[in-house]
C-alpha positions, 0 to 999 in steps of 0.5 A: 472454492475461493482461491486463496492466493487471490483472497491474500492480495486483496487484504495485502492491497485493503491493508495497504490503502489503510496504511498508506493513507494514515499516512497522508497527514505525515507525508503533506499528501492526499488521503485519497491518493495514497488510498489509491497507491495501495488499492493499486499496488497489488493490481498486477499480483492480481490480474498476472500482469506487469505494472507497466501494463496495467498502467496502459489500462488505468489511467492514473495521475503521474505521481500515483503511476511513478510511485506504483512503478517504483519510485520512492519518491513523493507518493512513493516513499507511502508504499516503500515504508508499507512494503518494509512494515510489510516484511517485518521491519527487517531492510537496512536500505531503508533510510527513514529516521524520522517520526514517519519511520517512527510512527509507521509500526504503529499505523501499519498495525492499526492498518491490519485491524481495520483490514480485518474489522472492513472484511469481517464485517462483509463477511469475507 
């Protein structure tokens, strides 16, 4: 029997790839990094562990293993705008007022499909 909880961080972390890396053109950063930064956001959930200690395991580049540690920096501001679409839009510390902020409802939903077309069609 699958484990549910396990299935609900690999989407979380599918569907924070998509979004972090629609955000790419936006932010002037690599598609390929912010797809990592959500791969890797949820790795710890996954293995039980800290993200401090998972970063002795992965070797990462410091702007990915900065954000993945809170930063919301650079790399970092992909991922803060993720986990704030993430729970409904609903912080006011979040201080984006930009076309990025403006833009993220819209590409965080595009995120979910295309997480639930990717999975659908491996038949998960």
């Amino acid at each position: 029997m699958p484990d549910s909880t396990h299935d609900q961080n690999v989407r979380q972390s599918l569907e924070r790839a998509h979004f972090c890396e629609s955000l790419a053109p936006s932010l002037h950063e690599s598609p390929e990094e912010l797809y990592m930064l959500g791969m890797l956001s949820m790795m710890d959930s996954m293995m039980d562990i800290s993200m401090k200690t998972l970063l002795k395991f992965v070797f990462v580049n410091s702007r990915i293993e900065d954000a993945l540690l809170g930063s919301p920096k650079g790399l970092g501001k992909a991922l803060e705008l993720c986990r704030y679409r993430e729970r409904g839009g609903e912080s006011t510390d979040l201080l984006y007022g930009d076309a990025i902020f403006r833009d993220s409802y819209s590409r965080y939903v595009q995120a979910l499909i295309s997480t639930s077309s990717l999975l659908h069609a491996l038949g998960a």
